[in-house]
Every structure is written in C-alpha cells, then in structure tokens.
BADRENNU-326147 format. One record per residue (C-alpha): residue in three letters; x, y, z. Coordinates in steps of 0.05 Angstrom, whole numbers, plus 5000, padded with zeros to 4 digits. Each point is the difference from the previous one (the first is absolute). Layout:
ALAXYZ...
//
This chain:
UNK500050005000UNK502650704993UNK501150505044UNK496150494964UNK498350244931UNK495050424973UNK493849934961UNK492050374986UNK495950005055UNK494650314960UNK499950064914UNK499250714972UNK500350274917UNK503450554983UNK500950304930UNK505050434965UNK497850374929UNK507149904950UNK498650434927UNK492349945010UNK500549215020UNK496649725056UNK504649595052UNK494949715054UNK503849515044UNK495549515053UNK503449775060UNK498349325036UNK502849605055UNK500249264975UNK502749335038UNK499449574941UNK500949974919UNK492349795005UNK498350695036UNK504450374949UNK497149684938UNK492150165025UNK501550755018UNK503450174926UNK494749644973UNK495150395031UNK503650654985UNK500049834931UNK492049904998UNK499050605035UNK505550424948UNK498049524944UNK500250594952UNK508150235023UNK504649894947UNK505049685044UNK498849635070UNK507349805025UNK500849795066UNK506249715044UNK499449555068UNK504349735052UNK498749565057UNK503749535046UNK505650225060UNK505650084939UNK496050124951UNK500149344975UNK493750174950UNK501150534949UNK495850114941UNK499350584955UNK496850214927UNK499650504947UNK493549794979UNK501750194934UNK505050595004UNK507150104982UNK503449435029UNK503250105076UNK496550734987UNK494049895059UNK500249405044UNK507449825011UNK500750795012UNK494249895045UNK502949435041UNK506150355003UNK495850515053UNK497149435043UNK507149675007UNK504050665008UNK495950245051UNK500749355034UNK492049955003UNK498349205013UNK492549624972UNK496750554958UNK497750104929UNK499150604960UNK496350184935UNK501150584952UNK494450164961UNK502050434935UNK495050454960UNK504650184940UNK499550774984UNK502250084932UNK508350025017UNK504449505002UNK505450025056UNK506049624967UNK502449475044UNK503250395056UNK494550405006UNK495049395014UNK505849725051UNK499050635039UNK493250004989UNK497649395022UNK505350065070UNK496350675018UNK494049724988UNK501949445049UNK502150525055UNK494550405000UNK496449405001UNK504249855063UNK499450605042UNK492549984989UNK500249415041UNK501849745070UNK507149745000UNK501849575066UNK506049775033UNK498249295030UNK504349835062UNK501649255017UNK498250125073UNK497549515060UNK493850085060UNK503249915066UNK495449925055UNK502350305071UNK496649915068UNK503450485052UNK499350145071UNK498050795005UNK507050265023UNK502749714927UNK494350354971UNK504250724995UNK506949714966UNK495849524947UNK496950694976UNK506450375009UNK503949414953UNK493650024945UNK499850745005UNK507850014997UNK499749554934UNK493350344974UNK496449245009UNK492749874994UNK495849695057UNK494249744957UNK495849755069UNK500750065074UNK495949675059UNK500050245068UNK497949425051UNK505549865060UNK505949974942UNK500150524944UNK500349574931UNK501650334936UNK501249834937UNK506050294958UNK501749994929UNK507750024994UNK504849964928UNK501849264992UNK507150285009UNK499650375063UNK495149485035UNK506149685034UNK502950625031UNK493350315015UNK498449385043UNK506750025034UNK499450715016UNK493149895037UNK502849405032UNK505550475029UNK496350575014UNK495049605043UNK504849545029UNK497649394967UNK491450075024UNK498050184935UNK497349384970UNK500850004930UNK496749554931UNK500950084936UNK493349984968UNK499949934930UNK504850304933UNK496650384947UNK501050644957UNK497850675032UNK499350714967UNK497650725015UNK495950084946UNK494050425047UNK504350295046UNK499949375044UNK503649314995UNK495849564955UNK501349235000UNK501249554937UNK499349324996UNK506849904949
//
C-alpha cells in the first residue's frame, strides 16, 4: 500500500475556447477499466454531436492501467497529451474526456498538444483533488490525569480524535499516518507512564476533503 498519493474526490468540466474551438474536459474518479469505459461512453451520448471525444484514464497504486485516445485526431495530438496531465500531476484512478466542437481553424499539431493539456487542467481545478493518507485508528482508554498530555501529543502533531466516551476511563479514538503510528503510541505510553491502554483498530485511507478527516475503505 502506499503511503499516500493523490486522486478526485469529486469530478468537475472545465473548458478552454483555442481559435473559436471548444475544449470541454469531464473529470471522473474511476477504480476500474469497467468504470472508465461506462463514463466516456456516456459522455459521448450526451456530446454525440462533438467532433472529437478523446479521453485518457489511470487507475491502480502505480498506475498500472493507462489508456488513452485521439478518437480520430492527429495521432499523440489529444489523449497521450492528455495522459501526460493525469501522470505528471501524479493524480491516481481517474478518467477524463475532452469534448471538441471544431470552430473553423485548425491548430497544427502543437497547438492541439497544448490544447487538449489545458483543457485537462481546467478540467482539473474544477474539481476536488485529494491527498489520501495511509493512516491507522488507534483506540485509547485513559485514566483522567492522562487525559491533558494525549490532547497535548494530538494537538502537538495536529491529530484527529474521530470519537471520545467519558464513563470512569476516557476512550478515544485517533487517526494517526501509518508512519508515525509507532512513535505516536510510544510517546503516549511515555507521557502517561505506561496507563494508557492502547489498540490499533483498523488501517484505511483518510482525507480532508470537508474540512474533517474522512475515512476510505482502500
């Protein structure tokens, strides 16, 4: 599993205007070749009447899956251009289409090349781009006098507590970076002389994507 790596949390379209042709690009996280194939088909039955409909997708943790087309331009004019984005920007299990209206110019080959990679930006920053962090729930049950230097450790390391309970014991739940899990847990050990009782819960990807930690299941 990786550490981290980014990908959409939510598709958006953005579209640039090159010599009086339309660039519309549609952005879509996908986990599978299957997912990829029915979004660009259904972007080409909704643009049906584009002249072009090129699209690019990756998916997998190295990108193990990488497809691309030119649906009918220039050849490595639109979608190797267009994949090009996705893996330079390092963004992981997400397809793109760019829809062309032709407007009467042609662009030459460098000019589609550019084209069709702004097109894939703006589609890009019209959309929510995540980091996903390998991380890991730790349960903690804690006397009240450990209480204070838990918080001051999370607060120290800018941690999430995604649940307490107050009964006789304080229990919370933590999400830590698979890498600093470890440490984290050795600190609280030390800073409550060995009360804290401590579990690892459960591994799984987490992201701000709302302004709060947000759990993924890969």
């Amino acid at each position: 599993m990786l550490d981290r790596y980014k990908t959409v949390y939510s598709g958006g379209e953005g579209e640039i205007v090159e010599k009086k042709s339309r660039f519309i690009a549609t952005v879509q996280p996908v986990k599978s070749e299957e997912e990829a194939l029915v979004f660009i088909e259904g972007l080409k039955k909704k643009y049906w009447n584009a002249t072009h409909n090129c699209f690019a997708y990756v998916t997998g943790e190295r990108f193990e899956l990488q497809r691309c087309s030119d649906d009918g331009e220039p050849a490595g004019t639109a979608g190797r251009p267009m994949l090009e984005v996705l893996l330079g920007e390092e963004i992981h299990d997400t397809a793109v289409v760019v829809t062309r209206y032709f407007g009467g110019t042609l662009l030459g080959t460098g000019g589609l090349v550019r084209a069709y990679q702004s097109a894939v930006k703006a589609g890009l920053l019209a959309s929510t781009v995540i980091t996903k962090i390998r991380g890991c729930v730790v349960s903690v049950s804690t006397d009240y006098t450990g209480l204070g230097k838990i918080q001051y450790i999370l607060g120290q390391r800018g941690l999430s507590v995604l649940n307490t309970e107050y009964t006789e014991r304080v229990s919370l739940q933590i999400l830590i970076p698979h890498t600093d899990t470890k440490q984290v847990m050795a600190e609280i050990t030390e800073a409550t002389s060995g009360q804290a009782v401590m579990e690892v819960r459960r591994e799984c990807y987490f992201a701000n994507a709302n302004g709060k930690p947000e759990l993924f299941a890969d």
